[in-house]
PAZAPA-4460 file (N, C-alpha, C; in steps of 0.05 Angstrom, whole numbers, plus 32768, in hexadecimal, padded with zeros to 4 digits):
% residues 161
    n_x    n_y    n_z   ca_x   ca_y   ca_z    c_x    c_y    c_z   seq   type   mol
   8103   8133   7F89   8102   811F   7F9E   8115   8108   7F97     1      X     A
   812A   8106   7FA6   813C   80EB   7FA1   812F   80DD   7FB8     2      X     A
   811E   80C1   7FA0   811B   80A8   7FB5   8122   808D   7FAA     3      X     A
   8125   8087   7FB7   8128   8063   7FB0   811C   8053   7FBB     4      X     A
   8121   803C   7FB6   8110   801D   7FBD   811D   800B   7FBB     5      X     A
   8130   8007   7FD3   8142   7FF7   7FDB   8138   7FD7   7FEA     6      X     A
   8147   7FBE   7FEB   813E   7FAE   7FF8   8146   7FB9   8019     7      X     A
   8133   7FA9   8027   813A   7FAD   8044   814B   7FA1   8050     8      X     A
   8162   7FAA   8056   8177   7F9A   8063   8173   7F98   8089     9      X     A
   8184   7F84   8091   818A   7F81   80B6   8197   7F9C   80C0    10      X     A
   81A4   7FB2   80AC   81B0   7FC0   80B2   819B   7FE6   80B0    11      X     A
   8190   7FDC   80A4   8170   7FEF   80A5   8162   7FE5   80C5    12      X     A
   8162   7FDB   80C8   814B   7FD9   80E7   8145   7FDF   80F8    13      X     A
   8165   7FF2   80FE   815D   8002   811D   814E   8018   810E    14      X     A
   8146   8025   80EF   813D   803A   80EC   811A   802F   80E6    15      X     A
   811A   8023   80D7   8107   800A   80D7   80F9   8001   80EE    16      X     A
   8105   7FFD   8105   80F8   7FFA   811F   80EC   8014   8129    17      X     A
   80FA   8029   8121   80F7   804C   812B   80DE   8050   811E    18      X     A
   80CD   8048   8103   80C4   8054   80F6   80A2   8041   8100    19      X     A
   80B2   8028   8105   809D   8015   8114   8087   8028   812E    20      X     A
   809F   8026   8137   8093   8033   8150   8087   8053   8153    21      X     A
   8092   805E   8139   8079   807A   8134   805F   806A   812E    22      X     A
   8061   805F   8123   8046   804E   811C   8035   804A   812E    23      X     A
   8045   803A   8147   8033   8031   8162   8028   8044   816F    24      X     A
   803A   8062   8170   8035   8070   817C   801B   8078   8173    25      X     A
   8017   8081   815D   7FF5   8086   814B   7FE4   807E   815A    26      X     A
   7FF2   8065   8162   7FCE   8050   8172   7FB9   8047   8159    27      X     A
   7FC9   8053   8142   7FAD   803F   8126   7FBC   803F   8111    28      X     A
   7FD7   802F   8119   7FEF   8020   8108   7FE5   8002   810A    29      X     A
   7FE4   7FFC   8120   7FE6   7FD9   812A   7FDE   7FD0   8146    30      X     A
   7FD7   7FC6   8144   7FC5   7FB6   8167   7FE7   7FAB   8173    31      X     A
   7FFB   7FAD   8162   800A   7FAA   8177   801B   7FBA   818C    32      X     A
   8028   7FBD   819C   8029   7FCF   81B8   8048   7FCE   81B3    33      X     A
   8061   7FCA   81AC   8075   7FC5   81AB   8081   7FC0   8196    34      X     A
   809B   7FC9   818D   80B0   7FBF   8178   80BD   7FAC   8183    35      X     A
   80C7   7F98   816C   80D3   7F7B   8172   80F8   7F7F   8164    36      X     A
   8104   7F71   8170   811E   7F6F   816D   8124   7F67   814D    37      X     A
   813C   7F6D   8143   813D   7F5F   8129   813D   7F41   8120    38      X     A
   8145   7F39   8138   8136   7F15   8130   811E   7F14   8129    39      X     A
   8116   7F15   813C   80F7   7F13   8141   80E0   7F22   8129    40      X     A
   80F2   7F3E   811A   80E3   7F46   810C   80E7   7F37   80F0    41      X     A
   80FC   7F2C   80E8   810F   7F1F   80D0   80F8   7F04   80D5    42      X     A
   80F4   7EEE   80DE   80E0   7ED9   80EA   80CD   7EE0   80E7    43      X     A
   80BB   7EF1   80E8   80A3   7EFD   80E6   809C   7F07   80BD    44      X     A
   80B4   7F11   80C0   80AA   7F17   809B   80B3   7F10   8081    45      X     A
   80A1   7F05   8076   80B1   7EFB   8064   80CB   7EFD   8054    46      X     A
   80E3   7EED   8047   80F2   7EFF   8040   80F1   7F05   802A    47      X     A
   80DB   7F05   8011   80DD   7F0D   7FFA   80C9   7F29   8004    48      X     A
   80D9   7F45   7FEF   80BD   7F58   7FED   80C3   7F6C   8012    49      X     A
   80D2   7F6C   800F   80E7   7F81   8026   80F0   7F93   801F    50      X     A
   80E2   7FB4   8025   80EA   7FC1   801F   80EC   7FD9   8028    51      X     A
   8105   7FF1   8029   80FE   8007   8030   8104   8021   8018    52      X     A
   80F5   802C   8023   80FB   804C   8016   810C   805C   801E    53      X     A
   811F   8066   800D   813C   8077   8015   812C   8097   8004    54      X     A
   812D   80A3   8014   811B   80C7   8015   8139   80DE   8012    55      X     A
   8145   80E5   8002   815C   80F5   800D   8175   80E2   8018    56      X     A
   8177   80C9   8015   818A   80BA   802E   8188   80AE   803D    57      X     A
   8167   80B7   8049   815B   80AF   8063   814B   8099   805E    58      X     A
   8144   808B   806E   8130   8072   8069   8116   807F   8079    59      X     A
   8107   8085   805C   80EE   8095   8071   80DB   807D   806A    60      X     A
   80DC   8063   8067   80C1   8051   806E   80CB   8039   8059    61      X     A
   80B6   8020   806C   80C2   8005   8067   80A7   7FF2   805E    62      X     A
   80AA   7FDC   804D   808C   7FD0   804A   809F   7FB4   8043    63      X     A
   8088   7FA5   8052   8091   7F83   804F   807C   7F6D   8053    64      X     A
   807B   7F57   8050   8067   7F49   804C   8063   7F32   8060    65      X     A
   8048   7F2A   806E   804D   7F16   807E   803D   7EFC   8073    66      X     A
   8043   7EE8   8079   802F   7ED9   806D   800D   7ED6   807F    67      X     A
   8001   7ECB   8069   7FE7   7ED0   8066   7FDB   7EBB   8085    68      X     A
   7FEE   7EA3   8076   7FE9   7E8C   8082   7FFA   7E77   8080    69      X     A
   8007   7E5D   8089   8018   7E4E   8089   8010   7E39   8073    70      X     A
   7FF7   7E33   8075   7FF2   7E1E   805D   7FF3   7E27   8048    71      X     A
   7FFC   7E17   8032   800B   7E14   801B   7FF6   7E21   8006    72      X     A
   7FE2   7E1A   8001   7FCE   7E24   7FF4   7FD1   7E44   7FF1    73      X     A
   7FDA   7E53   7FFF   7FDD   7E74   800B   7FF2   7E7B   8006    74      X     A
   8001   7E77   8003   801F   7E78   7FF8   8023   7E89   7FEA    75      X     A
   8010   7E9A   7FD8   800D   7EB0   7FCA   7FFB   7EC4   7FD7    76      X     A
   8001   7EC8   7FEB   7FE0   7EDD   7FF9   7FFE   7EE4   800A    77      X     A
   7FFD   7F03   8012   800E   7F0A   8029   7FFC   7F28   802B    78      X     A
   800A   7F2C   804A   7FF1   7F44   804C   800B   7F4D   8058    79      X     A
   8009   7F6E   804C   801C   7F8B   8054   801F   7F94   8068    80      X     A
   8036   7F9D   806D   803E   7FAC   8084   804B   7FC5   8074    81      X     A
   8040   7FDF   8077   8050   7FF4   8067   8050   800E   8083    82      X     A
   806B   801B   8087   8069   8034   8090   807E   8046   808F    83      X     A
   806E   8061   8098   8080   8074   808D   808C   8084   80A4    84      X     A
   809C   8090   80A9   80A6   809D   80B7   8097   80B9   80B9    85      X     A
   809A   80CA   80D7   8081   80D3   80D2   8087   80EF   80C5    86      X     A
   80A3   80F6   80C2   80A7   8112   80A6   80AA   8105   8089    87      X     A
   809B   80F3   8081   80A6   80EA   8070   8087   80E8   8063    88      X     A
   8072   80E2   8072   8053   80E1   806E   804A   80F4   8060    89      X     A
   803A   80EF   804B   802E   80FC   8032   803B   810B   8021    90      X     A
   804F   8100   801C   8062   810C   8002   8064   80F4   7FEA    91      X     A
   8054   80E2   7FE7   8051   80CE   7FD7   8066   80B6   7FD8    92      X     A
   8076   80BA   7FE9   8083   80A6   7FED   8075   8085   7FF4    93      X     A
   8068   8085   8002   805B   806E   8006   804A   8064   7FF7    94      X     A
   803C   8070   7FE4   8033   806C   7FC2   8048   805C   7FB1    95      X     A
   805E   8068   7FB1   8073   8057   7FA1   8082   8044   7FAD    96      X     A
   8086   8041   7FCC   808D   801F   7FE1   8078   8014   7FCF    97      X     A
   805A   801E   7FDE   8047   8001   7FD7   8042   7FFD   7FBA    98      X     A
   8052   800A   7FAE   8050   7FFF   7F86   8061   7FF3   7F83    99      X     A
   8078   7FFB   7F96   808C   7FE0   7F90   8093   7FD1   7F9D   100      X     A
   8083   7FC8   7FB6   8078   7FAB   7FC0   8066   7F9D   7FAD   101      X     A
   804C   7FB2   7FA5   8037   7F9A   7F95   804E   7F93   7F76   102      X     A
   805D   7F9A   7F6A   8072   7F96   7F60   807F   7F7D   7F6B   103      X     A
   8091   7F83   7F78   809B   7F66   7F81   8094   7F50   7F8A   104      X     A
   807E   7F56   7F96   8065   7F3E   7F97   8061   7F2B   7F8A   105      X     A
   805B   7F40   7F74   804C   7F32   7F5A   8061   7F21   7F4D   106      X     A
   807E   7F23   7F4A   8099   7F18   7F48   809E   7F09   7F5A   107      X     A
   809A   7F07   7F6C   809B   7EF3   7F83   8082   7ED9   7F87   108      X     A
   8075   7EDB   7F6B   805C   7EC7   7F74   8047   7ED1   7F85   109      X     A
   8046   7EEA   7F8C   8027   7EE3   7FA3   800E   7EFB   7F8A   110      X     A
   7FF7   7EEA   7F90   7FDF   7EED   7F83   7FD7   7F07   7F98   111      X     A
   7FD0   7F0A   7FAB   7FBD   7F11   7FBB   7FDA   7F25   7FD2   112      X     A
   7FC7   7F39   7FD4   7FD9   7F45   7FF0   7FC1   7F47   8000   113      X     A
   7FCC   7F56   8018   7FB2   7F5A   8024   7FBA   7F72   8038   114      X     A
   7FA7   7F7D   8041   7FB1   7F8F   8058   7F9A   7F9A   806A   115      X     A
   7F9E   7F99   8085   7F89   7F98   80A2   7F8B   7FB3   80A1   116      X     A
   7F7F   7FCC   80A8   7F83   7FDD   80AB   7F6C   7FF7   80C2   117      X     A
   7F7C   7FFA   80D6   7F62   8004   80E5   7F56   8016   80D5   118      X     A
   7F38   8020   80DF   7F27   802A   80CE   7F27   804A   80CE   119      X     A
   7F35   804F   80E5   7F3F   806A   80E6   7F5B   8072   80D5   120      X     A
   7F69   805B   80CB   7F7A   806D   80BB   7F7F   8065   80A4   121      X     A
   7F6E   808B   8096   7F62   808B   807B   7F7A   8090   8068   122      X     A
   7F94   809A   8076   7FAF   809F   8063   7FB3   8083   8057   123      X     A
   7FB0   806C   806E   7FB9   804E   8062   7FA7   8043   804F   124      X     A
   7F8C   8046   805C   7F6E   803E   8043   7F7A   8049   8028   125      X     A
   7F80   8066   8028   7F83   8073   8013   7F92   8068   8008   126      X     A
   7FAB   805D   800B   7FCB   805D   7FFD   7FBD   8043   7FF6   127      X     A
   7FB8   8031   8001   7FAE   8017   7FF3   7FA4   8014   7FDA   128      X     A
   7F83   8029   7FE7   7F76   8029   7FC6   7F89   8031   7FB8   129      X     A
   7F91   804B   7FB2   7FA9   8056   7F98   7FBA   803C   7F94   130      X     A
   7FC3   8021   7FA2   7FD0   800C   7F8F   7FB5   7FFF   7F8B   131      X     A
   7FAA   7FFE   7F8C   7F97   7FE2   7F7A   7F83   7FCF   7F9A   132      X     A
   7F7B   7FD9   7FAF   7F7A   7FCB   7FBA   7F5A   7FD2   7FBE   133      X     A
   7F4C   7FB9   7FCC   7F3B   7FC5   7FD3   7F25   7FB6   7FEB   134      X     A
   7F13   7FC7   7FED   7F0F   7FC7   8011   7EF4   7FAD   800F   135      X     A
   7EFF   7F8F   801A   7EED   7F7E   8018   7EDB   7F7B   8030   136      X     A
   7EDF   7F81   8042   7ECF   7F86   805B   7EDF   7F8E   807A   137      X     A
   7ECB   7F99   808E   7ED7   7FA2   80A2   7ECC   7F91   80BA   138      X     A
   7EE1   7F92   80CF   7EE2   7F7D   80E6   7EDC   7F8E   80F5   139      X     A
   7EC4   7F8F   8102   7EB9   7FB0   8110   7EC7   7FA3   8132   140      X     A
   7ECB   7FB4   8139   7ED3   7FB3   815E   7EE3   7F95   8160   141      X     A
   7EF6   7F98   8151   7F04   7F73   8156   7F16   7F79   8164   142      X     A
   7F29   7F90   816D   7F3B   7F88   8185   7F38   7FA6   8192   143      X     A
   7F42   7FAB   81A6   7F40   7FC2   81B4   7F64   7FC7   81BF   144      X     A
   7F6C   7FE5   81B0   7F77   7FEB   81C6   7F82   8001   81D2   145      X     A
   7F8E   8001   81EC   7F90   8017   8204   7F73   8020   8205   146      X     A
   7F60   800B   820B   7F43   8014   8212   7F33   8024   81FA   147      X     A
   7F33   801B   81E1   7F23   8022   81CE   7F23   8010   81B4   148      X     A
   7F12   8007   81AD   7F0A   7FF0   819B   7F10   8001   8184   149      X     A
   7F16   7FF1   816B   7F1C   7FF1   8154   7F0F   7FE0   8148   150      X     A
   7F03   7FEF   812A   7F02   7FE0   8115   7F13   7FD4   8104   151      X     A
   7F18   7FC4   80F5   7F2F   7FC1   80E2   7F21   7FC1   80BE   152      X     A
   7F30   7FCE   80B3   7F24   7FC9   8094   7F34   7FB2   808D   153      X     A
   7F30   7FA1   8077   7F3F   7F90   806E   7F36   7F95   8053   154      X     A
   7F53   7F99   8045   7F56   7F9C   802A   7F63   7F88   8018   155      X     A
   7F5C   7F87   8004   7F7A   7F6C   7FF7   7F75   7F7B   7FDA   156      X     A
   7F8B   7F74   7FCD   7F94   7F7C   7FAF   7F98   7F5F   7FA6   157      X     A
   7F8A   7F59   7F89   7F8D   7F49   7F7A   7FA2   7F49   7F67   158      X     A
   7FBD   7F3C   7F68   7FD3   7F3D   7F46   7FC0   7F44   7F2F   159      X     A
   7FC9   7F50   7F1A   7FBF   7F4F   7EFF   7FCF   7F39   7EF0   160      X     A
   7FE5   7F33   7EF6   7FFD   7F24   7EF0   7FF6   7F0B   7EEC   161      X     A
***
């Protein structure tokens, strides 16, 4: 398996946006309904701790960090965004993104990650625990969508660092 763990560049994003939107399609990626332009997504995430996975050449999946919260106190807390492309799913690739996010993290100053995760998807629960994370409580029926409510797990990983 030739892979790497490259930073995420402006020039990754139309595949990055592609890989987004397998996600949405799932319906238990994200409560959100739409991919956002590269402004808009560059503004939204932090820029330390950007990253994608190169599979063969290909960029089969991307993980990046958003912040927790704007006040200063939090400044070390960011919660994940990781995904994979959908031929690219369960070949361990996404095991080694999110080892070398909580990696750069931890180089980057942040204590705490965190990650929302609907309760139906046990690939993402799963890949979490295997880095260090773990499941502090669930937000039962907190948003609904295309007419069916969701739970969310919420997980966070502590630095050892």
């Amino acid at each position: 398996m030739d892979l790497t763990i490259e930073p995420l560049m402006e020039a990754h994003y139309p595949t990055v946006r592609r890989i987004y939107e397998e996600g949405l399609a799932t319906g238990i990626a994200t409560f959100e309904t739409r991919s956002i332009d590269w402004q808009a997504w560059d503004e939204k995430y932090l820029r330390a701790c950007r990253l994608v996975a190169v599979f063969d050449g290909k960029i089969a999946g991307w993980a990046a960090l958003t912040p927790y919260s704007k006040r200063e106190v939090y400044r070390g807390v960011g919660e994940v965004a990781i995904y994979l492309g959908e031929k690219f799913r369960s070949k361990g690739i996404g095991r080694m993104l999110l080892k070398q996010l909580v990696e750069e993290s931890e180089m980057a100053g942040f204590w705490t990650l965190q990650a929302v995760i609907f309760a139906e998807n046990y690939a993402s629960i799963k890949l979490h625990e295997s880095a260090g994370f773990r499941i502090v409580g669930v937000r039962e029926r907190i948003a609904e969508r295309n007419g069916i409510w969701h739970d969310n797990v919420l997980m966070e990983r502590r630095s050892e660092a």
